[in-house]
C-alpha positions as CSV (number, residue, x, y, z in Angstrom):
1,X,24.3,-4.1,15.4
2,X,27.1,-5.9,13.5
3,X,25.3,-7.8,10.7
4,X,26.7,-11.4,9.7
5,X,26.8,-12.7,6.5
6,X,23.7,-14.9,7.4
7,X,22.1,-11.6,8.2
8,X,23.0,-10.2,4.7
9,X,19.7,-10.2,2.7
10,X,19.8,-12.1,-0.2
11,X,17.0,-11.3,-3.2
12,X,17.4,-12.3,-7.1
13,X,14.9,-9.5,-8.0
14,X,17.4,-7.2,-6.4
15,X,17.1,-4.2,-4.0
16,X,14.9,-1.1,-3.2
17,X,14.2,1.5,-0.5
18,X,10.9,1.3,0.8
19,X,9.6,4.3,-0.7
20,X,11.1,7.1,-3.0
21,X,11.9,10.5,-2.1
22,X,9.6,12.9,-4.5
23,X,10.1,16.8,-5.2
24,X,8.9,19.2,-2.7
25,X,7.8,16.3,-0.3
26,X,10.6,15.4,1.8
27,X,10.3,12.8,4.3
28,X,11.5,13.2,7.8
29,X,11.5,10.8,10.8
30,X,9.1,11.3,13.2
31,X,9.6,8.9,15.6
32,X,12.8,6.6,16.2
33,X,13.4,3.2,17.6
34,X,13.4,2.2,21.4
35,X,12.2,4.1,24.6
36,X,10.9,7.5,24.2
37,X,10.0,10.2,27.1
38,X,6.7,12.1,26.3
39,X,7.0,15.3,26.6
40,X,4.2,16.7,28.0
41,X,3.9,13.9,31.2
42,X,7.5,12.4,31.5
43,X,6.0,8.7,31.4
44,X,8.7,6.8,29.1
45,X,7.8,3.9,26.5
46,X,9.4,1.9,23.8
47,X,8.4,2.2,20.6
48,X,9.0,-1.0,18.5
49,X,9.6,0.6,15.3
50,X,9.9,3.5,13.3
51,X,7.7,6.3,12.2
52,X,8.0,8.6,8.7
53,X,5.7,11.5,8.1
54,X,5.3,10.1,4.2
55,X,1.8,10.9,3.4
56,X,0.1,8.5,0.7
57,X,3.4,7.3,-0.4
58,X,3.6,4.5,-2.6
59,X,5.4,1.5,-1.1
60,X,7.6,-0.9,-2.4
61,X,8.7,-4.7,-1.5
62,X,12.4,-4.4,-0.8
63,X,13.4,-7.9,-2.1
64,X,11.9,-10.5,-3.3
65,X,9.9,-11.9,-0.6
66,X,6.3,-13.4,0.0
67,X,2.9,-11.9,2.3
68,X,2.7,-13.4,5.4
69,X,0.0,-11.3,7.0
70,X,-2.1,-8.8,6.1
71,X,-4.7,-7.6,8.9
72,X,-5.6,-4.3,11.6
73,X,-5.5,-3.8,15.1
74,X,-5.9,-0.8,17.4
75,X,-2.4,-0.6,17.3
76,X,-1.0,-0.9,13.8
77,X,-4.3,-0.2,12.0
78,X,-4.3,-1.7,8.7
79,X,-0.6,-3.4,8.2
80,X,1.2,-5.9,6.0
81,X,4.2,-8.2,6.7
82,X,6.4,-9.4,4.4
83,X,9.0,-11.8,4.7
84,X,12.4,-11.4,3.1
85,X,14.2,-15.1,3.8
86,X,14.2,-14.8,7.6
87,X,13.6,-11.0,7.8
88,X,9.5,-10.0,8.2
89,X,9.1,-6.1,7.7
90,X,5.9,-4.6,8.3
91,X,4.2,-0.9,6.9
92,X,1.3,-0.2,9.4
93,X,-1.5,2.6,9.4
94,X,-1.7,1.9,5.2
95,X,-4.2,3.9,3.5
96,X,-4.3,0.9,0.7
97,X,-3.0,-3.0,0.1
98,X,-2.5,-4.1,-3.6
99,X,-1.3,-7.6,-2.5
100,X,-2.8,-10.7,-0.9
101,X,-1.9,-13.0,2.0
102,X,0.8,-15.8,0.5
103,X,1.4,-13.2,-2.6
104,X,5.0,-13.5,-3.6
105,X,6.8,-10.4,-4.4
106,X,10.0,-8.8,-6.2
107,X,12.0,-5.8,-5.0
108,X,10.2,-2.2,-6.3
109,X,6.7,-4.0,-6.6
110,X,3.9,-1.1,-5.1
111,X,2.2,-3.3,-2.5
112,X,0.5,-0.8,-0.8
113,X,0.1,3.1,-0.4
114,X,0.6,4.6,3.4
115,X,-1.9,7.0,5.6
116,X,-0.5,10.2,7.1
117,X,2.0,8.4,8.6
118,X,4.3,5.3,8.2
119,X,4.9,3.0,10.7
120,X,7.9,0.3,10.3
121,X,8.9,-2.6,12.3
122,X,11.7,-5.1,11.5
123,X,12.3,-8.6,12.8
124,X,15.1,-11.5,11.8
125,X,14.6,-15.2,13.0
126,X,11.9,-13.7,15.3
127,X,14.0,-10.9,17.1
128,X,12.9,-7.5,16.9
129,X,15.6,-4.9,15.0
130,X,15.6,-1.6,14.6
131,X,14.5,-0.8,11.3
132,X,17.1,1.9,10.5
133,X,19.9,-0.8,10.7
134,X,18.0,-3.0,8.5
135,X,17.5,0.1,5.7
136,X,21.0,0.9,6.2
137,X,21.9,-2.6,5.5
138,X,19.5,-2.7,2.6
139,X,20.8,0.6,1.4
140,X,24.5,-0.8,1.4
141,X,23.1,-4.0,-0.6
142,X,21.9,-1.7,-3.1
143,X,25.3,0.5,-3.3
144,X,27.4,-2.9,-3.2
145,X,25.3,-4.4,-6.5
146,X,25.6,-0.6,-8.2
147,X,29.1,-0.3,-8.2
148,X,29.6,-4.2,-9.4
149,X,27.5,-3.1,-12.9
150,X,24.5,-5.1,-11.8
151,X,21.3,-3.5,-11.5
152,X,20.6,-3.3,-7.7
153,X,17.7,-1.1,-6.9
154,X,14.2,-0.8,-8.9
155,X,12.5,2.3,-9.2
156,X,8.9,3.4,-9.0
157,X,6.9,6.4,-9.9
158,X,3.5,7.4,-8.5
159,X,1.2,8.5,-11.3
160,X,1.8,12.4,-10.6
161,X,-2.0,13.6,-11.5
162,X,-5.3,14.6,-9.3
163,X,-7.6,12.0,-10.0
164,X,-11.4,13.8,-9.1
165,X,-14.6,11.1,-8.0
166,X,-17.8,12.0,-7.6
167,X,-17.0,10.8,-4.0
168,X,-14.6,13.3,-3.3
169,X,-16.5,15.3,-0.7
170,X,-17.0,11.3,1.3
171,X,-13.3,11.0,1.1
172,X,-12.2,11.4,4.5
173,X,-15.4,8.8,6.0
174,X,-14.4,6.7,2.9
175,X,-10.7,6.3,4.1
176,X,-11.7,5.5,7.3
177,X,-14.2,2.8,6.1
178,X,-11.5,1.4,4.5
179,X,-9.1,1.1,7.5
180,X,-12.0,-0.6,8.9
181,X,-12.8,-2.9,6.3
182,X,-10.4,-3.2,3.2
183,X,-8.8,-6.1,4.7
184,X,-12.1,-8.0,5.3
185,X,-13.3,-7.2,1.7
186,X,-10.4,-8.5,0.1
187,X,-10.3,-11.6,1.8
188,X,-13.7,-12.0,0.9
189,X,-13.0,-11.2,-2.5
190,X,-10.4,-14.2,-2.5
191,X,-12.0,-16.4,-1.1
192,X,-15.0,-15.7,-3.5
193,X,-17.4,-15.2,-0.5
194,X,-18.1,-11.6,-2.1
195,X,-18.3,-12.0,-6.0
196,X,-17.7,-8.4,-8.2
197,X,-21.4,-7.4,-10.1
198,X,-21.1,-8.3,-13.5
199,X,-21.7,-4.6,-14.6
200,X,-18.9,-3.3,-12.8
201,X,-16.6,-6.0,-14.7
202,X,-18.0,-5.2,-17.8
203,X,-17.9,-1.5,-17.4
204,X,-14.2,-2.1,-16.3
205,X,-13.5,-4.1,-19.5
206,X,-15.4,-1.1,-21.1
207,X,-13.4,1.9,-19.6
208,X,-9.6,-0.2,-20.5
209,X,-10.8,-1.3,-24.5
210,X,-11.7,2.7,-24.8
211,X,-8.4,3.7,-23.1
212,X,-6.5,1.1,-25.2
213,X,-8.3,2.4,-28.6
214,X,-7.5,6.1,-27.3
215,X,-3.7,5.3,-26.6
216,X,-4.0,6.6,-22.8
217,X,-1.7,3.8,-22.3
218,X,2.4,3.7,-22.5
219,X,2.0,7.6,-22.9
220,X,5.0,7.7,-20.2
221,X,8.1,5.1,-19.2
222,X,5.8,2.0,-16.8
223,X,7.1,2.0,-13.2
224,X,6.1,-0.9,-10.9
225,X,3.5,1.6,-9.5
226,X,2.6,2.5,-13.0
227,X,2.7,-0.2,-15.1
228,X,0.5,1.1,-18.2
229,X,2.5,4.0,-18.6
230,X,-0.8,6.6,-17.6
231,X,-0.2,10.0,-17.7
232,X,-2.4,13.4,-18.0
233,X,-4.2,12.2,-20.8
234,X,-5.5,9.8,-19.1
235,X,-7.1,11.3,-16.0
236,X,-10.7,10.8,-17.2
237,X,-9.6,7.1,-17.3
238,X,-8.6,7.2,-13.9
239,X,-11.4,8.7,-12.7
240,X,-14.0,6.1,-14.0
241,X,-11.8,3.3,-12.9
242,X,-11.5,4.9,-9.2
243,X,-15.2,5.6,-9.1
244,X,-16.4,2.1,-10.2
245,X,-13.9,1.0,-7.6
246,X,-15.2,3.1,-4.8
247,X,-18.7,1.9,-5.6
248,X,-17.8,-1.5,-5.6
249,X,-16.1,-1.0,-1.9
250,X,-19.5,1.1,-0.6
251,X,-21.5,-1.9,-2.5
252,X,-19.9,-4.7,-0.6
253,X,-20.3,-2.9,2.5
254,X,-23.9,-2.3,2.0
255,X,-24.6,-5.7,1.1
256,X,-22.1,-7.8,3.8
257,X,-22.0,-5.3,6.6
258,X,-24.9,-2.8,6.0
259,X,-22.9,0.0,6.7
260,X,-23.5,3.3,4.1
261,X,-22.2,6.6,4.2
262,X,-23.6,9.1,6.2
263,X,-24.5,11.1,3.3
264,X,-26.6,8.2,1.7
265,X,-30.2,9.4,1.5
266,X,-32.6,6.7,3.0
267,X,-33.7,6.5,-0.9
268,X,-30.3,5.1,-2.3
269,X,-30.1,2.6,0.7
270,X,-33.2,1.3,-0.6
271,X,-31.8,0.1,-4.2
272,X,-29.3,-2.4,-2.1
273,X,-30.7,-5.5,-2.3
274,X,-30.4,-7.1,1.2
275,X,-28.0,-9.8,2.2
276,X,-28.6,-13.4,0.9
């Protein structure tokens, strides 16, 4: 496709790839755009985006742009949209969402954090693109701006550390509870129909005032997906925050859904106060 200069995307916060290449994990294509024979029974379909084996990656707004959807279907899983001017790009089969539904967003911004897979669609004034055409485009946006002195692209850099929970040995049910449910609980959560315990506030407040005092924070240079500047030091930190956050997650399920782990003795259930 031949873009037109209504098709050039235009974005004050500037430019940035979806996601950033990281040592030792290179990121290949797994699936490409339009109709594609199986090959095991010959049937043929088309396949309305693009897939990347990126594991967990980080993801970024490319522009500046605002949430138009955020949901999950058979198909997609859990997926976003956002829309760039007339442009709406989605990630599907996410892992993670760190944004909300009408959330505006500038390019580099981590707005969520993929599965095993990433799965991309592309669409201007309603018609479906393929996706490569639109990153190429993207990508020439960001070597256009470069080459004029202006700062084109933003960068991002996932915390590089193992963070350990006490959950660690739930973490595959816990993911796919999530797929299930993350959506629902943070609608809920804006919407105030599920309100945070007040000891999980306070112990959050808690865990940032004694990594504030320690000087976890600003250790390294803040990245969109980084903003305090964590690194090794602050691991422990990490870990508390993760697990209050997990236990949140498993609380609201308990208490909106009742739905528990599978490893949750009939004892712990019982300390969940029932549904109001």
């Amino acid at each position: 496709m031949k873009y037109t200069e209504e098709m050039i995307l235009q974005s004050p916060s500037g430019y940035c790839m979806p996601f950033e290449e990281e040592k030792n994990k290179e990121v290949t294509l797994s699936k490409g755009y339009g109709e594609l024979k199986d090959a095991v029974t010959g049937e043929t379909s088309f396949h309305h985006g693009i897939d990347f084996h990126a594991s967990h990656r980080p993801l970024a707004a490319v522009a500046s742009g605002v949430v138009s959807s955020i949901g999950t279907d058979k198909e997609h899983g859990v997926y976003i949209v956002i829309r760039y001017g007339k442009y709406e790009v989605t990630y599907a089969h996410l892992a993670n969402i760190f944004i909300r539904f009408g959330q505006k967003v500038k390019a580099g911004q981590t707005v969520a954090i993929s599965g095993n897979d990433l799965h991309m669609e592309v669409a201007f004034d309603g018609e479906e693109l393929n996706p490569i055409e639109f990153l190429t485009m993207l990508y020439g946006n960001i070597q256009a701006l470069g080459k004029s002195g202006h700062s084109a692209a933003h960068e991002f850099t996932p915390f590089d550390g193992e963070i350990k929970t006490r959950y660690d040995r739930d973490k595959e049910e816990i993911e796919e509870l999530m797929l299930r449910f993350l959506p629902v609980y943070m609608e809920d959560l804006f919407r105030g129909e599920y309100i945070v315990p007040e000891y999980t506030e306070q112990s959050l407040r808690n865990v940032f005032t004694v990594g504030a005092a320690k000087n976890y924070f600003f250790e390294s240079m803040p990245s969109m997906a980084n903003p305090l500047g964590i690194g090794s030091r602050a691991l422990p930190l990490a870990g508390k925050v993760q697990n209050l956050l997990i236990a949140d997650f498993l609380n609201y399920l308990a208490l909106r859904h009742n739905v528990y782990l599978s490893t949750m003795s009939e004892e712990v259930k019982k300390n969940f106060n029932p549904r109001q």
